[in-house]
C-alpha positions, 0 to 999 in steps of 0.5 A, spaced: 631 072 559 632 077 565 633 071 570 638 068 566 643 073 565 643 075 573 644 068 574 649 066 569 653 074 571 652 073 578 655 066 578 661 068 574 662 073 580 661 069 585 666 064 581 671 071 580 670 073 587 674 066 589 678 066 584 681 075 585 681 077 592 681 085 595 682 089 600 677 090 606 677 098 603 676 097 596 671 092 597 667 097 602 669 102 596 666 098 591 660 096 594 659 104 595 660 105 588 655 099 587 649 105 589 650 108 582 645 103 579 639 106 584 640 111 578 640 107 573 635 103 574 630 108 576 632 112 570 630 107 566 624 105 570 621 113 570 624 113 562 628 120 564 631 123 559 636 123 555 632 118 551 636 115 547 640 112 553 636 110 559 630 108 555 635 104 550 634 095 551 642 095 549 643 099 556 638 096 561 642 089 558 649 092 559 646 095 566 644 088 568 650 085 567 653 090 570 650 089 577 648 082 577 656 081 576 658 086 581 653 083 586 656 076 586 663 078 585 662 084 592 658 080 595 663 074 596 668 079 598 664 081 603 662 073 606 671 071 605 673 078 608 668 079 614 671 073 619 677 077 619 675 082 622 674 079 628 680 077 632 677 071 637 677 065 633 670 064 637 668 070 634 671 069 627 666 063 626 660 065 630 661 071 624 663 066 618 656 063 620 652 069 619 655 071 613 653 065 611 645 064 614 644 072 612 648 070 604 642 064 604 636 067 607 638 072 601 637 068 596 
């Protein structure tokens, strides 16, 4: 049940993150603001306290669709903004190619 709601969440964000571009800057913001879910998870993982709230299946649900929407959604910010940043158009290539390498290699 786990696997199939990052999947289906992390394709719903890859398929946004074409649809609804951002600036470079609130992408960078987003994915710093994507550390809280080291928290989360750990809270859950430790069982801290308040109990009623991190060892709850309703917020590790809602805490998995959270995080695997935003990692399809950012992540596909990061490989359409990253070419255009560079300015040779070489280069821009040579960044697309890796972004795209490092996005499979990752899967």
């Amino acid at each position: 049940m786990v696997n199939l709601i990052f999947n289906c969440m992390d394709t719903l964000g890859r398929y946004l993150g074409g649809k609804y571009l951002l600036s470079c800057k609130t992408t960078i913001t987003l994915s710093m603001i994507r550390s809280v879910f080291i928290f989360t998870v750990l809270a859950t993982a430790v069982k801290m306290e308040p109990a009623f709230l991190f060892q709850a299946d309703w917020f590790r649900l809602v805490n998995l669709f959270f995080f695997s929407l935003s990692n399809g959604y950012i992540s596909t910010l990061c490989i359409i903004i990253a070419p255009s940043l560079v300015k040779e158009k070489e280069q821009q290539q040579q960044a697309g190619m890796f972004g795209s390498l490092f996005l499979c290699l990752g899967i």
